[in-house]
BAFI-3210 file (N, C-alpha, C; in Angstrom, 3 decimals, decimal comma, padded with zeros to 6 digits):
// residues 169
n [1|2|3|4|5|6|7|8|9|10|11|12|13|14|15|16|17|18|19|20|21|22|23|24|25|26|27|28|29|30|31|32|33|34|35|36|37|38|39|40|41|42|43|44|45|46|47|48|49|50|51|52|53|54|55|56|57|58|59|60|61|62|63|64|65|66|67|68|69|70|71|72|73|74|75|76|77|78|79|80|81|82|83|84|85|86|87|88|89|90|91|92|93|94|95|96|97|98|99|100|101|102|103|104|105|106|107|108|109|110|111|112|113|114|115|116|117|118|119|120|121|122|123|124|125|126|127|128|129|130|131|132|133|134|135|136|137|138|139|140|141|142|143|144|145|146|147|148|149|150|151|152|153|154|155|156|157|158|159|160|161|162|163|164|165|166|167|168|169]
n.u [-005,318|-002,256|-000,247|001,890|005,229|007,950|010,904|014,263|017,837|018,556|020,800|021,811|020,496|017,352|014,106|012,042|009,353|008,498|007,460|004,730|003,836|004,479|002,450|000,046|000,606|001,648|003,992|007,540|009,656|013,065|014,850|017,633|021,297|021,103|022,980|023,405|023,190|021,634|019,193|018,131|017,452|015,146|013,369|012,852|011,784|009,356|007,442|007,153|009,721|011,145|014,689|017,436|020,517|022,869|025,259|026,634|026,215|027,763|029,527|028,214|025,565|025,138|025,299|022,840|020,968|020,269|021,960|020,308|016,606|014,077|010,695|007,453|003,850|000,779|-000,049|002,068|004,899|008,087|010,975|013,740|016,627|019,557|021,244|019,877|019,906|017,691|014,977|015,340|017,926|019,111|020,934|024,062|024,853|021,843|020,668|020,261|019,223|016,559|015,464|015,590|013,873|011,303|010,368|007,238|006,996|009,761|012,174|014,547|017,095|019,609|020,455|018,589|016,633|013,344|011,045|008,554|007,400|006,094|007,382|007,071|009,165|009,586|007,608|005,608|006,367|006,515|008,243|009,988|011,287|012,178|013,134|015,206|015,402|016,867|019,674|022,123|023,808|022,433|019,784|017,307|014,682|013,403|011,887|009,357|007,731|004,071|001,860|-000,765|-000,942|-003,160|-004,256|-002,762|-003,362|-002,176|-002,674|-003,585|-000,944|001,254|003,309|005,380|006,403|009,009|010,506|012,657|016,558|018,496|017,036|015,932|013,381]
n.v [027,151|025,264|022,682|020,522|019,029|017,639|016,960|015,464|014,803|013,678|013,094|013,379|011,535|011,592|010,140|009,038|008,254|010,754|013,019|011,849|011,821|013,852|015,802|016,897|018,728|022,181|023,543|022,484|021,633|021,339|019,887|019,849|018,341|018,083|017,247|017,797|020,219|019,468|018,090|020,379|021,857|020,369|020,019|022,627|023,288|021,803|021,997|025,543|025,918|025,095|025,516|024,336|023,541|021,429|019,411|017,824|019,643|020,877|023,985|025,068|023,953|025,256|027,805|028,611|027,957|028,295|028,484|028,553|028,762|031,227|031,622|032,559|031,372|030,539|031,062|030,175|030,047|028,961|027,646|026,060|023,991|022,462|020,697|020,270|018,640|016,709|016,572|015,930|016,642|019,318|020,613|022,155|024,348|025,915|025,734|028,391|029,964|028,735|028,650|031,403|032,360|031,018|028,530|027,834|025,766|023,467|022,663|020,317|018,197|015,610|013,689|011,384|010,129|009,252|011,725|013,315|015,121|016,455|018,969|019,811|021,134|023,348|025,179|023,660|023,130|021,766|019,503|018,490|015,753|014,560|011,918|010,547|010,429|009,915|007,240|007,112|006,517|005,290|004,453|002,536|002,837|004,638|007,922|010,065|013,173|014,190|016,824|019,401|023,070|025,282|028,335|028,299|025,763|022,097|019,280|016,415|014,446|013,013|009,817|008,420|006,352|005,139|002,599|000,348|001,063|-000,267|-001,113|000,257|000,943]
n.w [-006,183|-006,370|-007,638|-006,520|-007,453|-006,368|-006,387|-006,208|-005,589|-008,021|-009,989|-012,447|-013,418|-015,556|-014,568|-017,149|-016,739|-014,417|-016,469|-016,712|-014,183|-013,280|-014,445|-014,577|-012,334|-011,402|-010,917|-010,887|-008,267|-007,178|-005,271|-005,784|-005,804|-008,896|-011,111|-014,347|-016,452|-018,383|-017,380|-015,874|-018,312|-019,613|-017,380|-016,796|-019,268|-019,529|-017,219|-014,968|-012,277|-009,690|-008,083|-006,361|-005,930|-005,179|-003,380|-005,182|-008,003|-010,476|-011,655|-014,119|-013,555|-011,081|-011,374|-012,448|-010,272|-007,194|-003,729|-001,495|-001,553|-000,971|-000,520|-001,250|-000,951|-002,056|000,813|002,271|004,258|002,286|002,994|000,484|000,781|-000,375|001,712|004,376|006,524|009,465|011,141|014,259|014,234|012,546|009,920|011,122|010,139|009,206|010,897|013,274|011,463|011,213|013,777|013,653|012,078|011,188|008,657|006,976|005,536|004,939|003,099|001,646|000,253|-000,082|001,908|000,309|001,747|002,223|003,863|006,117|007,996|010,956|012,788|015,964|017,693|016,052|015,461|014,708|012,041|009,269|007,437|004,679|003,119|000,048|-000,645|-002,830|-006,506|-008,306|-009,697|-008,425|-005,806|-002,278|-001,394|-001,591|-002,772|-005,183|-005,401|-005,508|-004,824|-004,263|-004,212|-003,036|-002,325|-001,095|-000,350|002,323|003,068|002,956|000,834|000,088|-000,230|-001,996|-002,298|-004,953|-006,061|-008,054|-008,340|-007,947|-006,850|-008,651|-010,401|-013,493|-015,566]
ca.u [-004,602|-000,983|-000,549|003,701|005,757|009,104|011,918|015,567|018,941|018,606|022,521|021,900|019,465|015,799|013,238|010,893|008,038|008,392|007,048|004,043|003,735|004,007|001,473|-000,931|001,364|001,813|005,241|008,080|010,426|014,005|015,648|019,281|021,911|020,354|023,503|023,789|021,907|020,591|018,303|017,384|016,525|014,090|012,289|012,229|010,603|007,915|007,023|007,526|010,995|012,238|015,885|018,231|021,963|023,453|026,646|027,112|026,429|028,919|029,698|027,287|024,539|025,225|025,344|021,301|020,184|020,841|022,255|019,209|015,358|013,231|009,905|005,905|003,308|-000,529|-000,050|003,043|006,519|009,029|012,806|014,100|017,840|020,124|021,795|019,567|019,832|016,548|014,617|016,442|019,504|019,502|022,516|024,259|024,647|020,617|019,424|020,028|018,037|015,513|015,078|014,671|013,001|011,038|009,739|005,839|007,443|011,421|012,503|015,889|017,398|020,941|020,219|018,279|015,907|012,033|011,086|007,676|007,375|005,988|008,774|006,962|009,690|009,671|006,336|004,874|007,190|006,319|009,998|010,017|012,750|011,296|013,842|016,424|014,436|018,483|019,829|023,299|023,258|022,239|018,219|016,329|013,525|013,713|011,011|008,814|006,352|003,488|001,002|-001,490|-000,920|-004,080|-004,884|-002,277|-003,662|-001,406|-003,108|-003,242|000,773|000,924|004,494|005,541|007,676|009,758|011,576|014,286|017,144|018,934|016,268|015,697|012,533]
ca.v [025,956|024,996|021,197|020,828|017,868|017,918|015,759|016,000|013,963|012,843|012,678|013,364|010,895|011,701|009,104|009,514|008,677|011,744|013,552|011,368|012,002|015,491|016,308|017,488|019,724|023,472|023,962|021,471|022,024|019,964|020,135|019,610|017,291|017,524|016,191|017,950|021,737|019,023|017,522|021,762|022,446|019,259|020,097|023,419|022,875|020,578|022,925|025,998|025,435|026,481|024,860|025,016|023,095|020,705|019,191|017,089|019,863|021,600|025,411|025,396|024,068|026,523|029,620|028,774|027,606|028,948|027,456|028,414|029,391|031,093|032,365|032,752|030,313|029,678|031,189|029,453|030,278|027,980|027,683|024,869|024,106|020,775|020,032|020,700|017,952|016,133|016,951|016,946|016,884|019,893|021,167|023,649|026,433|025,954|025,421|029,543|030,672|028,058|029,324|032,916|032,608|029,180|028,566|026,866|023,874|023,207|021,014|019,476|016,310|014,854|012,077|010,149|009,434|010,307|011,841|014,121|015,336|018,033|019,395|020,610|021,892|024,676|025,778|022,489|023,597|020,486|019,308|017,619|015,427|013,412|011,001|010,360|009,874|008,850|006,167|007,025|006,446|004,109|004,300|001,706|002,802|005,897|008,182|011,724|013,802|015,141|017,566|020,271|024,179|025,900|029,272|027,610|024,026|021,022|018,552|015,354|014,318|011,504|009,618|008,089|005,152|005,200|001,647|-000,089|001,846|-001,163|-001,641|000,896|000,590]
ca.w [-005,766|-006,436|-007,864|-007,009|-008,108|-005,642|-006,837|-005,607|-006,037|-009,681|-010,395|-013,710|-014,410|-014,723|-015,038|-018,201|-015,947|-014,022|-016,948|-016,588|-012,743|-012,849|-016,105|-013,803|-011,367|-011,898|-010,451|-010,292|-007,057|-007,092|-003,815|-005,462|-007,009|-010,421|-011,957|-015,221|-016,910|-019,646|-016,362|-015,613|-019,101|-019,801|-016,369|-017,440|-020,728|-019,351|-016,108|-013,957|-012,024|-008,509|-008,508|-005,424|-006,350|-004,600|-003,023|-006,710|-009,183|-010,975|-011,902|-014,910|-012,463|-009,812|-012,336|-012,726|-009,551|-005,612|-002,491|-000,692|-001,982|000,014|-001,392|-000,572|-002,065|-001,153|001,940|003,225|003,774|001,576|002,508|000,229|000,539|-000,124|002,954|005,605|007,849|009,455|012,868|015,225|013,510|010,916|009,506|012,047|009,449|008,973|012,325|013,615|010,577|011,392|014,792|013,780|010,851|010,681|007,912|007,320|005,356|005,021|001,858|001,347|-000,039|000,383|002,378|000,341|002,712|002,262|005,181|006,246|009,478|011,809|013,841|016,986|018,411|015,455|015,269|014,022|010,597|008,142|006,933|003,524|002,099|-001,067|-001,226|-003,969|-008,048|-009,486|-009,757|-007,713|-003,589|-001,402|-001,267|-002,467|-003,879|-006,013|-005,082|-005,404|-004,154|-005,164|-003,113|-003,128|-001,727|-001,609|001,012|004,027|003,286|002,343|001,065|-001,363|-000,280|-002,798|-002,526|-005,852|-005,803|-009,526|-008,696|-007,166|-007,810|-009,180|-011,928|-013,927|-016,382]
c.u [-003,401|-000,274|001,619|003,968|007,217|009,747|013,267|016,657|018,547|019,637|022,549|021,240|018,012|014,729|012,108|009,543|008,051|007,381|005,260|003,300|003,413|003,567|000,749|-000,692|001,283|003,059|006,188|009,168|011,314|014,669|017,221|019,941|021,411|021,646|024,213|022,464|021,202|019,316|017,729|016,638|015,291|012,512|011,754|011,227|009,725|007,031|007,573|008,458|011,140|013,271|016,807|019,588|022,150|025,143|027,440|027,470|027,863|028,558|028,121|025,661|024,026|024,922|023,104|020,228|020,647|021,001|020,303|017,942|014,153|011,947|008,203|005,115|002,245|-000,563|001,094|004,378|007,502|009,867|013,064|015,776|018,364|020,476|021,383|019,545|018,010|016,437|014,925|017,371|019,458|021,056|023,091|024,440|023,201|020,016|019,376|018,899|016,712|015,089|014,575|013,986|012,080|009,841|007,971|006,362|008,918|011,474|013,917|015,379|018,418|020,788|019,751|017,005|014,546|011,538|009,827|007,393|007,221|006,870|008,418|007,766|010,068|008,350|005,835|005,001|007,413|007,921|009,546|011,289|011,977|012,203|014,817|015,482|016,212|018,638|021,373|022,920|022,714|020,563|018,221|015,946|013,754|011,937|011,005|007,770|005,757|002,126|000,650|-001,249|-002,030|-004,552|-004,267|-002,706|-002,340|-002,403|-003,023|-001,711|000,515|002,876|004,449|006,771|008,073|010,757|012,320|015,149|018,045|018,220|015,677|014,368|012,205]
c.v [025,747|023,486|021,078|019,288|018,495|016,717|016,388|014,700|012,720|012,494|012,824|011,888|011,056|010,891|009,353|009,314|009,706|012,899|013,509|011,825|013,422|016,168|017,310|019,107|021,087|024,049|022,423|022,080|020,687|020,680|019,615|018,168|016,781|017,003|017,049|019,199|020,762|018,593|019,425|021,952|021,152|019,367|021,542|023,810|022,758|021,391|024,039|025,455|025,945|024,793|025,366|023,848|022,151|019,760|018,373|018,279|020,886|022,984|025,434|025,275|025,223|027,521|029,391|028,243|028,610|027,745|027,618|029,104|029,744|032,106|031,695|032,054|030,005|029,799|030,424|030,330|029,226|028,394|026,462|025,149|022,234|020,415|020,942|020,022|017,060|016,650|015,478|017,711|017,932|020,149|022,397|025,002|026,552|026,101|026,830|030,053|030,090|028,397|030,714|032,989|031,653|029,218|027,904|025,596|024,598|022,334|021,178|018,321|015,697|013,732|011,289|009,360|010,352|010,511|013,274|014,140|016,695|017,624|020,429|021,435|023,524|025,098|025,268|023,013|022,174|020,603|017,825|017,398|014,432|012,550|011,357|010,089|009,354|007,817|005,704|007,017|005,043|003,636|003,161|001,547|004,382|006,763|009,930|012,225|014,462|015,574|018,937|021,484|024,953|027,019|029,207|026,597|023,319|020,023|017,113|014,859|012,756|011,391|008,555|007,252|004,949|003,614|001,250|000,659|001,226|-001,612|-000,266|000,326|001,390]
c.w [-006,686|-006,426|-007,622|-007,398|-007,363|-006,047|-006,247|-005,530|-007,384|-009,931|-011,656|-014,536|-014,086|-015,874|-016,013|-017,502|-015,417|-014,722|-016,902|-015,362|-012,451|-013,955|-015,399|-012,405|-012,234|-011,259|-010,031|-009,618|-007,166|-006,271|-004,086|-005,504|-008,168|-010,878|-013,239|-015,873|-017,547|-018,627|-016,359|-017,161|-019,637|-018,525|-016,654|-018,411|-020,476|-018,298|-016,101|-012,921|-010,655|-008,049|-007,315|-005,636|-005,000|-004,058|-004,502|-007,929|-009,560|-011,233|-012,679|-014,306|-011,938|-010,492|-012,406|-011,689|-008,266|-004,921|-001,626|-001,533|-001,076|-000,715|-000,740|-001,368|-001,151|000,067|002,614|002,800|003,784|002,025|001,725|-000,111|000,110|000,833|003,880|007,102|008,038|010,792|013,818|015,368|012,460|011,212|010,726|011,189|008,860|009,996|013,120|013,090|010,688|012,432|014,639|012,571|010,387|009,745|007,659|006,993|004,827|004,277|001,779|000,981|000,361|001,097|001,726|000,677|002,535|003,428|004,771|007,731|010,114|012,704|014,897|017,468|017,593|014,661|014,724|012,472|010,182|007,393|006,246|003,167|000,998|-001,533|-002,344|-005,972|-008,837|-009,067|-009,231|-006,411|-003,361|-001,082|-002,217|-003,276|-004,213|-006,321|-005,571|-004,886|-004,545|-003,985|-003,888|-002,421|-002,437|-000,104|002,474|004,040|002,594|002,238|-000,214|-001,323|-000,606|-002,486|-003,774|-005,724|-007,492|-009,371|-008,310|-007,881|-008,782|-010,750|-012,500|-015,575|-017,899]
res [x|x|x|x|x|x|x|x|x|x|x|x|x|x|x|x|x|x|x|x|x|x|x|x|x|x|x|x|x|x|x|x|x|x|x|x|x|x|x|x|x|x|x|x|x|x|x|x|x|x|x|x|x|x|x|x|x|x|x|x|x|x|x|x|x|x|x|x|x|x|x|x|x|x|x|x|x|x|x|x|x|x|x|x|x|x|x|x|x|x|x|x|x|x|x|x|x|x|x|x|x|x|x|x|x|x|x|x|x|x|x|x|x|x|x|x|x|x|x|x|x|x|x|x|x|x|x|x|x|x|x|x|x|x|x|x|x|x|x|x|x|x|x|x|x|x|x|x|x|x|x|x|x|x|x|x|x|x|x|x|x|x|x|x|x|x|x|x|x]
***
């Protein structure tokens, strides 16, 4: 079994609870706009990393992450990108590869918006967005996710609410 901790649009700020939140995880997954390498090497440190860039970060970012990640885990097949869009709506330079290649679960962030959802129309392909954890954008509440991969199961999808994004603690 496979304990993850998915976070995504930090902006270069990441919440000292997090560390707290994801003690117990064995891989942390950020779906993009970390913000700043000092946010990669702190998550680094603390966990196991899979890191895909986003429409915010800069060169030094980019040099240590990818636009897209696609990789095998507990029986599933991962794509995680930043701007993928949402079902119905993905991104049009995502939605070919999603047709011929669909993944088991699909993570992005950019919106903002936490969002979990089977997407019948692509092979009941689970599409994760875990919200925003910074403290730039328009969300609310400043959120993460935390879930279990064990043999092709998902299970345990805890959402973690970190706060109005206005109040920082």
């Amino acid at each position: 079994m496979t304990r993850i901790g998915l976070i995504s649009d930090t902006h270069s700020y990441l919440d000292p609870r997090i560390f707290d939140h994801f003690s117990q995880c064995d891989e942390i997954w950020h779906a993009g706009d970390i913000g700043t390498v000092d946010i990669l090497d702190k998550l680094e440190e603390f966990k196991p990393l899979k890191v895909v860039y986003g429409n915010i970060d800069n060169r030094e970012v980019r040099q240590r992450s990818v636009e897209n990640l696609h990789f095998e885990t507990e029986g599933f097949r991962v794509w995680m990108t930043h701007i993928g869009g949402a079902p119905p709506k993905y991104n049009p330079q995502v939605m070919p590869r999603l047709r011929a290649e669909t993944p088991d679960i699909f993570i992005c962030g950019h919106s903002h918006i936490l969002r979990v959802i089977r997407d019948k129309s692509l092979k009941d392909m689970l599409y994760i967005n875990p919200g925003a954890a910074g403290k730039e954008g328009f969300h609310k509440m400043r959120t993460l996710l935390r879930f279990n991969l064990h043999e092709g199961v998902i299970s345990q999808m805890e959402v973690i609410e970190l706060g109005k994004r206005g109040l920082m603690q």
